[in-house]
ROSE-4610 file (N, C-alpha, C; in Angstrom, 1 decimal, always signed):
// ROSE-4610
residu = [X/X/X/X/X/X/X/X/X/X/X/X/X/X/X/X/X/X/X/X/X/X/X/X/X/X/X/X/X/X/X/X/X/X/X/X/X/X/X/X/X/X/X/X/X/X/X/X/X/X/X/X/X/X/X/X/X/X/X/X/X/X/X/X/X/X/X/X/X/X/X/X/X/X/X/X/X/X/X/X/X/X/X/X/X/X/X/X/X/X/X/X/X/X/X/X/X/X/X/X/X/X/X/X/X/X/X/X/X/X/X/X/X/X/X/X/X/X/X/X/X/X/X/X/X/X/X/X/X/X/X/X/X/X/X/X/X/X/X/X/X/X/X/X/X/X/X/X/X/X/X/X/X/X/X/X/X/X/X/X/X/X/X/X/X/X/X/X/X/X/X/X/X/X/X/X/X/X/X/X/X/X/X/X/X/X/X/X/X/X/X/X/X/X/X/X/X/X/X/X/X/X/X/X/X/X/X/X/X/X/X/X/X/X/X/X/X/X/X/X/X/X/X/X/X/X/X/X/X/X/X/X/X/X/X/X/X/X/X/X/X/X/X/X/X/X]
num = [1/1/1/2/2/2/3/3/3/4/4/4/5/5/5/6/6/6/7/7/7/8/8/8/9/9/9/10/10/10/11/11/11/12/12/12/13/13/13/14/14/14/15/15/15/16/16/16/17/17/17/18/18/18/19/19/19/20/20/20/21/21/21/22/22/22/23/23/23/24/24/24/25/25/25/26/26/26/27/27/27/28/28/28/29/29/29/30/30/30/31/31/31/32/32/32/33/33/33/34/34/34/35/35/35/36/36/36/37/37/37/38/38/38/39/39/39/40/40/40/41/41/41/42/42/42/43/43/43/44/44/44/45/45/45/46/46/46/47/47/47/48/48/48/49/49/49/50/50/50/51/51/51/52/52/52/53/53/53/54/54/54/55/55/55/56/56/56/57/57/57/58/58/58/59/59/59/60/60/60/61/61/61/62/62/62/63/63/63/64/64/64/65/65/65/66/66/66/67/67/67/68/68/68/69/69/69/70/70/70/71/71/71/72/72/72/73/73/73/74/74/74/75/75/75/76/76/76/77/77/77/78/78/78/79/79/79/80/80/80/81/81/81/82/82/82]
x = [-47.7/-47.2/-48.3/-47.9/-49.2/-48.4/-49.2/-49.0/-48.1/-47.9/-47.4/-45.8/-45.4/-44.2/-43.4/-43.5/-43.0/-42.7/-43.0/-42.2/-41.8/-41.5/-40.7/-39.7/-38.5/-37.3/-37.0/-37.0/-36.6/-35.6/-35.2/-33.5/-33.6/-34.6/-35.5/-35.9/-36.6/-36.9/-35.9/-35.0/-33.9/-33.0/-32.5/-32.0/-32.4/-33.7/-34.5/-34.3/-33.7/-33.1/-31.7/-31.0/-30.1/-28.9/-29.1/-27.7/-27.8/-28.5/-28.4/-27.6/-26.6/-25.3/-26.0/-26.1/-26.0/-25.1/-25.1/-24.2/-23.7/-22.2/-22.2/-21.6/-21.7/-21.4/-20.3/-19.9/-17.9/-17.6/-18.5/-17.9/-18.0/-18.6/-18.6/-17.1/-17.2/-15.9/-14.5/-14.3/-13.9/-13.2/-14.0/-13.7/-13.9/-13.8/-13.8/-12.5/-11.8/-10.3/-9.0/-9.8/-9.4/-8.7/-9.8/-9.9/-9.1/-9.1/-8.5/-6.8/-6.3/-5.1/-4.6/-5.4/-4.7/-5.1/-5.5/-5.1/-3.8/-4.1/-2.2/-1.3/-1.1/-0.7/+0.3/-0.5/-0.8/+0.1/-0.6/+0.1/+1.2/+1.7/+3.5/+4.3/+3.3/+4.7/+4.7/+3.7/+3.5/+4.7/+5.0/+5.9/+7.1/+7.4/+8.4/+8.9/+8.1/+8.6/+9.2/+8.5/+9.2/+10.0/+10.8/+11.9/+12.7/+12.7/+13.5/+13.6/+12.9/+12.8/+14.0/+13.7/+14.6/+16.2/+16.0/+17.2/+17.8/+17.2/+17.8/+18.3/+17.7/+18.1/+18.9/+19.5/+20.7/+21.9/+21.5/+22.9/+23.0/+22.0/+22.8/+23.2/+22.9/+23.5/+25.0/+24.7/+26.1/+27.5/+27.0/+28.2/+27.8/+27.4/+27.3/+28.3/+27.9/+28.6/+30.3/+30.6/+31.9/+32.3/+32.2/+32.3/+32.8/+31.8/+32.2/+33.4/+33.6/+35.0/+35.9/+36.3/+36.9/+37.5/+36.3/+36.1/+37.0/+36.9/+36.5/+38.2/+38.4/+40.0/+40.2/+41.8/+42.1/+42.6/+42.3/+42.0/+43.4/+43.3/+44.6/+44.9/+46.0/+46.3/+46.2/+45.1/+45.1/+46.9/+47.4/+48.5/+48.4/+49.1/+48.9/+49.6/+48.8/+49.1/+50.4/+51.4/+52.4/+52.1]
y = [+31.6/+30.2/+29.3/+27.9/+27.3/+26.5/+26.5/+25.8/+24.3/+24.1/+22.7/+22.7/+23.7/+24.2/+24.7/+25.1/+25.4/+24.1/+23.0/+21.8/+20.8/+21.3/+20.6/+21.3/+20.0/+20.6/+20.4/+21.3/+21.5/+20.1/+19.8/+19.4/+17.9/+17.6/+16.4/+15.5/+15.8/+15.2/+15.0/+15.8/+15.6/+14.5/+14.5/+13.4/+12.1/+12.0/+11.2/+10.5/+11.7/+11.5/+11.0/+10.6/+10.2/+10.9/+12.4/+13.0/+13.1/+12.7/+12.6/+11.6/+11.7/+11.4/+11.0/+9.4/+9.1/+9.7/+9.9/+9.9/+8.7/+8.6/+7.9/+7.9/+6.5/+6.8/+6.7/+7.2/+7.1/+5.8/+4.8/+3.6/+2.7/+3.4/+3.0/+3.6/+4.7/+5.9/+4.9/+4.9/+4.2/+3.0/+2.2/+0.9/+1.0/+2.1/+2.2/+2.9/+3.7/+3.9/+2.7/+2.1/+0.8/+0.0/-0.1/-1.0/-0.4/+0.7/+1.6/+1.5/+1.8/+1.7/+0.2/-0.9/-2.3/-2.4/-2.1/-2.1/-1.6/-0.2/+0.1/-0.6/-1.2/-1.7/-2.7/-3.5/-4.5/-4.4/-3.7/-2.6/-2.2/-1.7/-1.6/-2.4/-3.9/-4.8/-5.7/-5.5/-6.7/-5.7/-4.4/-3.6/-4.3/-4.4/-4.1/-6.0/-6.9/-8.1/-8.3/-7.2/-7.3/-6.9/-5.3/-5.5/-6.1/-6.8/-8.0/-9.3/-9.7/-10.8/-10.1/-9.0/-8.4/-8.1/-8.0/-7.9/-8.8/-10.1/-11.5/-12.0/-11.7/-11.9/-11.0/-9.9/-9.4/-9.8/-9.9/-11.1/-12.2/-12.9/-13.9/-13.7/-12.6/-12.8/-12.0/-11.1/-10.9/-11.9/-12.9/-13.8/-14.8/-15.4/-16.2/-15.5/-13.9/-13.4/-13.4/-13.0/-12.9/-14.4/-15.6/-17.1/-16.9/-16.6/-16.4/-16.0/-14.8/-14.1/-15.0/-15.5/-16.2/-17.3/-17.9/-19.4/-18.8/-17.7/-17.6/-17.7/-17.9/-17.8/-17.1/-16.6/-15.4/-15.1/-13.7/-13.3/-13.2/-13.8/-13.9/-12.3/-12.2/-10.8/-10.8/-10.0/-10.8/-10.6/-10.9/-11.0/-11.0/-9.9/-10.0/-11.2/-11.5/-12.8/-12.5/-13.4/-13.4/-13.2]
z = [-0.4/-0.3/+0.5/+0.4/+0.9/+2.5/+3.0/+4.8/+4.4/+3.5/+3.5/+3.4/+2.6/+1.8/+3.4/+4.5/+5.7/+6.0/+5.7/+6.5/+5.4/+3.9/+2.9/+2.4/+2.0/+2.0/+0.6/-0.4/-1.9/-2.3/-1.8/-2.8/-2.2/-1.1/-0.9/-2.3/-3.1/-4.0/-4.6/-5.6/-6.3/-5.5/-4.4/-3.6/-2.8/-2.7/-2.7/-1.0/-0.5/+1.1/+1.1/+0.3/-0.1/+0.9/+0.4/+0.7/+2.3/+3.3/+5.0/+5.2/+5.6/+6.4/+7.7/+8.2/+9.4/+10.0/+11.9/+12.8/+13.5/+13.5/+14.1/+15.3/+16.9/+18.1/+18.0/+19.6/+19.8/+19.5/+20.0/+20.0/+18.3/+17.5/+16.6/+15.6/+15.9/+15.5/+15.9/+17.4/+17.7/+17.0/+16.8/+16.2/+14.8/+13.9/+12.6/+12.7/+13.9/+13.4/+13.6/+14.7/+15.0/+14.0/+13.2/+11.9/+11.0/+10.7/+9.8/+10.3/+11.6/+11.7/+11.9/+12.1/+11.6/+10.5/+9.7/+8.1/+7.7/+8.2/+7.4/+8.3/+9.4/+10.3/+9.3/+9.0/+7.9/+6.7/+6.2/+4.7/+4.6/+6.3/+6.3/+7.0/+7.1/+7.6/+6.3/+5.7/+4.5/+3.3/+3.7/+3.1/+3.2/+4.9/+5.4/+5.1/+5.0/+4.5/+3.4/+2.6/+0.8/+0.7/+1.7/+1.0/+1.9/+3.1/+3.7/+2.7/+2.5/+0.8/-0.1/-0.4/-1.4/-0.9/+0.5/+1.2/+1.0/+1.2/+1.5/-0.2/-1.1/-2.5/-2.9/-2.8/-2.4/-2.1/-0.8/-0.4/-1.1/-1.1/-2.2/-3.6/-3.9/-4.9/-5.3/-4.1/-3.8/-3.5/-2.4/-2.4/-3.5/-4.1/-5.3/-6.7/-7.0/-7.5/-7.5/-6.0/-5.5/-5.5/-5.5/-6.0/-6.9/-8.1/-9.4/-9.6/-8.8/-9.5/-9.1/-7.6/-7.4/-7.8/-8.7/-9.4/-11.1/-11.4/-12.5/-13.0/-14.6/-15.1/-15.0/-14.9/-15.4/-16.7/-17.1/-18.8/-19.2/-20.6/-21.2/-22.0/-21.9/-23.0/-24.4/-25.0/-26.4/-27.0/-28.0/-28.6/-29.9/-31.0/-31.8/-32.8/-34.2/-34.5/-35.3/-35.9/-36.6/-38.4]
């Protein structure tokens, strides 16, 4: 082998350095889970709005319904004709 090949890494070329994964600090860590848990934070109140929206369309249509019935005639018995 030649003296050069002791301090080159094969799979270097093919990835073109590519595949090294910075490290990163606590305080970067940190403030990337930060960010990460006010996102879903987010995610489940913008949840928790829709189905309160849907809650509230519910109810009304529940009492608007029960209106109806109230409002409504009452059904005649058919009757056969003569």
């Amino acid at each position: 082998t030649r003296a050069k090949n002791a301090t080159q890494h094969p799979g270097y070329i093919l990835t073109g350095g590519e595949g090294h994964t910075k490290r990163r600090t606590k305080a970067q860590k940190a403030a990337d889970d930060q960010r990460v848990e006010e996102e879903k934070r987010a995610s489940e109140m913008a949840v928790h709005e829709g189905h309160n929206r849907i809650a509230v369309f519910q109810k009304k249509m529940e009492t608007d319904q029960a209106a109806a019935r109230v409002d409504a005639p009452k059904p005649t018995r058919p009757r056969p004709h003569p």
